[in-house]
C-alpha positions in Angstrom: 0.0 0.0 0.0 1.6 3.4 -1.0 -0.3 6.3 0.8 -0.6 9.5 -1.2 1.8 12.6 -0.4 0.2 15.2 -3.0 -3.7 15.0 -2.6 -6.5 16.9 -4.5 -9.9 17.6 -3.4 -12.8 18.8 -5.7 -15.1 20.7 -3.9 -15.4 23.1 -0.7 -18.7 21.5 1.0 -18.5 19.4 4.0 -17.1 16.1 2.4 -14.3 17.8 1.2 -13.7 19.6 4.1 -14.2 16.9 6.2 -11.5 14.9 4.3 -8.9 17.6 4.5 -9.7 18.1 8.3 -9.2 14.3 8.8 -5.9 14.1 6.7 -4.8 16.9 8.8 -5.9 15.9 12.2 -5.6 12.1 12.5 -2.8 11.5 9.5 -0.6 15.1 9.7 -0.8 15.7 6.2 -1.8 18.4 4.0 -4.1 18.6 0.5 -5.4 21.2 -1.8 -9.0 22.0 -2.0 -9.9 23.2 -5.4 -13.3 24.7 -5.4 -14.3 27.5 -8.4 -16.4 29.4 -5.2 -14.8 28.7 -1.8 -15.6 26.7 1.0 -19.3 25.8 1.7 -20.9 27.9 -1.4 -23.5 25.5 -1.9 -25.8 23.1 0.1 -23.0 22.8 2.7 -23.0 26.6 3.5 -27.3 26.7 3.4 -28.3 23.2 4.6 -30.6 23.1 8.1 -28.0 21.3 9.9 -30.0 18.5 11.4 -28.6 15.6 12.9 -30.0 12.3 13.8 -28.4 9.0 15.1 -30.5 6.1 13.9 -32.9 7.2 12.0 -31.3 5.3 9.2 -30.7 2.1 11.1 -31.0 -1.3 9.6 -30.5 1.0 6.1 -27.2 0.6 3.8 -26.4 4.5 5.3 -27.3 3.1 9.1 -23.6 2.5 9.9 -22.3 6.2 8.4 -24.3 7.6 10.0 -24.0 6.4 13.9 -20.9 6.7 13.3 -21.1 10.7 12.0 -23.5 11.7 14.8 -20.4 10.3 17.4 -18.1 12.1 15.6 -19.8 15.5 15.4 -20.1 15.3 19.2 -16.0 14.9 18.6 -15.5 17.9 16.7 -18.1 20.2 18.8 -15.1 19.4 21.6 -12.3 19.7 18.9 -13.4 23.0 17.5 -15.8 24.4 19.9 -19.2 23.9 20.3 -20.1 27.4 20.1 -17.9 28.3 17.5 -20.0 26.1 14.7 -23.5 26.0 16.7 -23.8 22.5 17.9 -25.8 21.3 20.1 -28.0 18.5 21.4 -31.9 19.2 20.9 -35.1 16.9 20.1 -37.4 16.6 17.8 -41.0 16.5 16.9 -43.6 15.3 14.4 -46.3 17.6 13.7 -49.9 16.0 12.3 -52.0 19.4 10.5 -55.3 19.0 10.0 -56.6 19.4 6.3 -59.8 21.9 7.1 -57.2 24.8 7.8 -59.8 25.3 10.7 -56.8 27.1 12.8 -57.6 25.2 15.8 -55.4 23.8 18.6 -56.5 20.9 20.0 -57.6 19.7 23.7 -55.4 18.2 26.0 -52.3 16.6 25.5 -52.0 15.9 21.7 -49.4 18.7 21.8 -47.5 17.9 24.9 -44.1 18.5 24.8 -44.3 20.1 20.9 -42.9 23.6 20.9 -44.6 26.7 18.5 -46.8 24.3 16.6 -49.8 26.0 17.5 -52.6 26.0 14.8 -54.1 23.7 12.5 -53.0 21.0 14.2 -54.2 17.3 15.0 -51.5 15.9 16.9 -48.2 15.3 17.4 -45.0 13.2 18.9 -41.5 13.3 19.9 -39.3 11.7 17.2 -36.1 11.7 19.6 -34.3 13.4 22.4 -31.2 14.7 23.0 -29.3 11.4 23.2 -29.8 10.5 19.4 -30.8 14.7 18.1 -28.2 17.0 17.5 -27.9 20.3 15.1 -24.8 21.9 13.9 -24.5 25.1 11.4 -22.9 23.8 8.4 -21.6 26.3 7.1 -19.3 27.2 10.9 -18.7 23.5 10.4 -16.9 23.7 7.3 -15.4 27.2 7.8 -13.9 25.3 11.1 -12.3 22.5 9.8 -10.9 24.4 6.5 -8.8 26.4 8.9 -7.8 23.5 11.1 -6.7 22.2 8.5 -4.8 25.1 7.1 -3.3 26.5 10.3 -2.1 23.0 11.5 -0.3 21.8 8.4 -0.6 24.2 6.0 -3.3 23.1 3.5 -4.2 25.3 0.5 -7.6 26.4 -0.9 -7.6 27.4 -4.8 -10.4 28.8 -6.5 -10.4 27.5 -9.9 -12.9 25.1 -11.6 -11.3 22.0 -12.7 -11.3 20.6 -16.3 -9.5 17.7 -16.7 -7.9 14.9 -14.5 -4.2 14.3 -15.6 -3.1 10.8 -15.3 0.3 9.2 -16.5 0.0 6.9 -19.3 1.7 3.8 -18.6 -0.3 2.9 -15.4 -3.5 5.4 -15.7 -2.6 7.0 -12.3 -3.6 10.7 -11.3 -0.2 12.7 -12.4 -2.4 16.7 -11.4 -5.7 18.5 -13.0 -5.6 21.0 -15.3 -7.9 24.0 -14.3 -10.1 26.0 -16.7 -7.1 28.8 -16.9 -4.9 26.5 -18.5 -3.0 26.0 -15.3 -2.1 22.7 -13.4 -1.4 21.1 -9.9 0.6 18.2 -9.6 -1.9 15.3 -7.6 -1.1 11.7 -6.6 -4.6 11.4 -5.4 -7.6 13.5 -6.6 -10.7 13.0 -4.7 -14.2 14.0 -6.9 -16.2 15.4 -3.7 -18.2 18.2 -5.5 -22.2 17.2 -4.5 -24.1 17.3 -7.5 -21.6 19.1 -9.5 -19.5 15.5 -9.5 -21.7 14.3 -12.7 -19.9 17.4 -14.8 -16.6 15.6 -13.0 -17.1 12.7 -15.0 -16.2 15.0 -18.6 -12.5 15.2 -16.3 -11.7 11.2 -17.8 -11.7 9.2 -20.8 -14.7 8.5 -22.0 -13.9 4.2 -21.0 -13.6 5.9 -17.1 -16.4 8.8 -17.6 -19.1 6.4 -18.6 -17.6 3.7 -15.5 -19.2 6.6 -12.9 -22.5 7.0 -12.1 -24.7 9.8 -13.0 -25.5 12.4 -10.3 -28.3 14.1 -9.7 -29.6 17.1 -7.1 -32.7 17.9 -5.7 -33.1 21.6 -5.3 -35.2 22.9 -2.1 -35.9 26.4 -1.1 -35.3 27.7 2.9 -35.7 30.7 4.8 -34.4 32.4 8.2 -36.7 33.9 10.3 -35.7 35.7 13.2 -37.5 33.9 16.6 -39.2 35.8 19.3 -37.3 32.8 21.3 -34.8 30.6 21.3 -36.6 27.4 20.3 -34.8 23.6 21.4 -36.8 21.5 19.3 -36.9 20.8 15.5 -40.1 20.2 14.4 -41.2 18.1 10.8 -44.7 18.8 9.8 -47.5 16.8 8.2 -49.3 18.6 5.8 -48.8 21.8 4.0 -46.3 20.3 1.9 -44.6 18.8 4.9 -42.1 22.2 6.0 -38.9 21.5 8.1 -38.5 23.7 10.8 -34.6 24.1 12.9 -34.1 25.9 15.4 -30.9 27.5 16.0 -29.3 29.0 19.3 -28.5 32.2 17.1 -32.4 32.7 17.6 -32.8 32.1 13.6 -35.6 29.9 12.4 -34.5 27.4 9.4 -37.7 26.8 7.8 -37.7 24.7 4.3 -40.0 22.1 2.1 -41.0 21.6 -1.2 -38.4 20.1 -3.1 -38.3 20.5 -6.9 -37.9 16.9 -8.8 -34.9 15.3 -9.3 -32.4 16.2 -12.4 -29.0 17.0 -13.4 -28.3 20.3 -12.3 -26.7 23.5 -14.9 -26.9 26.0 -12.3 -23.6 26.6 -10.8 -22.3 26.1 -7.2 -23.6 29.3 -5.2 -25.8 30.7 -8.2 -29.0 29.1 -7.7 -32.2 30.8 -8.3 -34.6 31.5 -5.7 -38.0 31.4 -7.2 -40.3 33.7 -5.1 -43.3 31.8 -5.8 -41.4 28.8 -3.5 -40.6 31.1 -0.8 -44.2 32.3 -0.7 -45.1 29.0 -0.3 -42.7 28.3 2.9 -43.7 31.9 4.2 -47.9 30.6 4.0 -46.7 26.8 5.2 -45.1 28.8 8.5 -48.1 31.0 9.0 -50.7 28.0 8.7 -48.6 26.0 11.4 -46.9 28.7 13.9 -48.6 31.6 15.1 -45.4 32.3 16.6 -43.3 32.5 14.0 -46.0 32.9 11.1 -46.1 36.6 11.4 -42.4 37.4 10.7 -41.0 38.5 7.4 -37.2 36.0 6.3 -34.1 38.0 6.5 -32.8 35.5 4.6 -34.3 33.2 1.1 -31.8 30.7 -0.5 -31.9 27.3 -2.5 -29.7 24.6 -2.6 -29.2 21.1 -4.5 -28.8 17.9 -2.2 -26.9 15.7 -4.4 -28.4 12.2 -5.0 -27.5 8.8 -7.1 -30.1 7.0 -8.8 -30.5 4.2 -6.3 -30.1 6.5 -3.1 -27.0 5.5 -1.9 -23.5 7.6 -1.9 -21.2 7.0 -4.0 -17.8 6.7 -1.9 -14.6 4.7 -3.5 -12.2 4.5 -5.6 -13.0 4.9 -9.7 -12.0 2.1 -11.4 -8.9 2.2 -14.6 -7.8 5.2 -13.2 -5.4 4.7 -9.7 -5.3 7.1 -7.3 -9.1 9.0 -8.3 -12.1 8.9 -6.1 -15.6 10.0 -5.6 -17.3 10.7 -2.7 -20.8 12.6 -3.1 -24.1 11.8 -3.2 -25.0 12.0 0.2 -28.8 13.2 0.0 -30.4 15.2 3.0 -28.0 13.6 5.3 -25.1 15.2 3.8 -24.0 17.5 6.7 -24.5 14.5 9.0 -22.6 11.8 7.5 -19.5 14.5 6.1 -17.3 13.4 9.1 -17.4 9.7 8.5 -17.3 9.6 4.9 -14.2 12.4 5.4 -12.8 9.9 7.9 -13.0 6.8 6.2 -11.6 8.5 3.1 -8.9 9.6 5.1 -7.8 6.1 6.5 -8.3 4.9 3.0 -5.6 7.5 0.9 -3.2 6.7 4.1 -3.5 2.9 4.5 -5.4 1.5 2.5 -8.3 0.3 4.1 -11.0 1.9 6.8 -11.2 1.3 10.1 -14.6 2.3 11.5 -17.2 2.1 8.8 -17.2 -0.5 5.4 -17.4 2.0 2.4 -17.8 -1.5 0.6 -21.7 -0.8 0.3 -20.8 2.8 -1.4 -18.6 1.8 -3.8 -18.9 1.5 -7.5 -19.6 -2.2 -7.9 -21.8 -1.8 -4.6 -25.3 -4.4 -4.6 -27.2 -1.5 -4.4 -26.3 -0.4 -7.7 
């Protein structure tokens, strides 16, 4: 096993950042982040955060993810807890009724659900603070970008890669040439650029580009409202096209629903267009369910793309003919949850070989579940 001196990673979001903060932390090496926006500029800087422990178990993702939640507890020590807004909360599920008849109901069908005040059936508490955390991704990523730069000296270039150079006797990465006609020597390069990775694929030979999976994103909408309280419980609603509310202890409101189909995105990483008739629809969706925070106009209206594979599962391994390239992305609405694991388990895997805490066997290309 040779592990990999001069390492490459595509993309700023919280995989790649999570990789670099691994290399750096348990391995002392540096990489290079190439990323044509910066860190987080995408889902991984407007994501809600929300972490869960098993809601996943018994599922292909049911290992990454335990794993993740531990590790997030590991890093709120590691980088401060208050410096990327993590904390332990609960949450709730939220029944609405379908007469909009703006009710509350009698007795304790609400116990222990917090602002969910109107139109309302019923509701339950989907976990406590032993398997609920939150963090703010975007603190998250911004953290572990500058551990890893101030403890051994990694380097962020904004640039949009074009092609994967590889050495022709053997097919292994050589560098990557970059859109200005530039290069960076590599020994590893490590595709971690969400739903952006399927315009990766163009980077090979057509006998490697058409060996990687297509990747897809699903755009949602979300908006910040400013919270008469601080709130400790996020709340997932049934009905009104089924809003996400998070709470954060900034006092903001992450409030977000109605995801768009599905496809191959062309927008590009931290240009993507907020329709306004979707924000309306969070906005009404927030006043038909919260008196409390109903009322209050969004400082802040963004969209994002979760990345996505065809059959669900991420797509985290090695991509084969061409030694020393890897993917990992594809991570769904659980990207800012599993980031650590996957960024460990990539870690162990450049510097020896194999993984030590999770099995990235079900991720990879030749996975079952593909």
């Amino acid at each position: 096993m040779v592990a990999y001196s001069k390492i490459v990673i595509a993309g700023g979001g919280v995989v790649g950042n999570s990789i670099s903060y691994y290399l750096a932390k348990r391995h002392g090496i540096s990489c290079t982040i190439i990323d044509p926006v910066g860190i987080a500029p995408a889902a991984s800087g407007k994501a809600g955060g929300f972490l869960a422990k098993d809601w996943s178990e018994g599922s292909p993702i049911g290992e990454l993810m335990s794993r993740s939640f531990d590790l997030h507890a590991e890093q709120a020590e590691d980088l401060g807890a208050e410096k990327i807004d993590y904390r332990r909360l609960e949450a709730a599920a939220v029944m609405m009724a379908s007469d909009g008849n703006g009710r509350k109901p009698a007795g304790k069908k609400l116990e222990g659900v917090e602002r969910a005040d109107v139109n309302v059936v019923g509701g339950k508490i989907l976990g406590r603070e032993d398997t609920i955390a939150q963090v703010h991704p975007k603190k998250l990523c911004e953290a572990m970008w500058n551990y890893s730069k101030e403890s051994v000296g990694s380097k962020l270039i904004l640039g949009k890669i074009t092609e994967a150079i590889t050495n022709g006797d053997n097919n292994s990465i050589n560098g990557v040439r970059l859109e200005d006609g530039s290069t960076v020597d590599a020994d590893a390069l490590i595709v971690a650029c969400g739903p952006w990775t399927d315009g990766a694929r163009s980077w090979f030979g057509s006998d490697v580009k058409d060996k990687i999976p297509r990747m897809y994103g699903i755009k949602y909408h979300s908006i910040l409202v400013p919270s008469p309280r601080i709130l400790t419980q996020a709340v997932f609603f049934s009905g009104y096209g089924d809003p996400e509310v998070y709470p954060r202890p900034d006092g903001d409101a992450y409030i977000t629903g109605f995801p768009d189909p599905s496809t191959l995105v062309t927008e590009t990483p931290g240009n993507e267009e907020v329709r306004p008739e979707v924000v309306e629809r969070l906005m009404e969706a927030t006043r038909q369910t919260s008196s409390e925070l109903g009322g209050i106009e969004p400082h802040t209206r963004q969209a994002c793309y979760l990345p996505s594979t065809s059959d669900g599962v991420p797509l985290i391994g090695e991509v084969p003919g061409v030694n020393g390239a890897f993917v990992a992305a594809g991570h769904g609405c659980w990207g800012i949850l599993n980031g650590p694991a996957t960024g460990e388990a990539v870690a162990e895997l450049l510097m020896e070989g194999r993984t030590r805490h999770v099995d990235l066997r079900v991720f990879g290309f030749d996975s079952p579940y593909r």
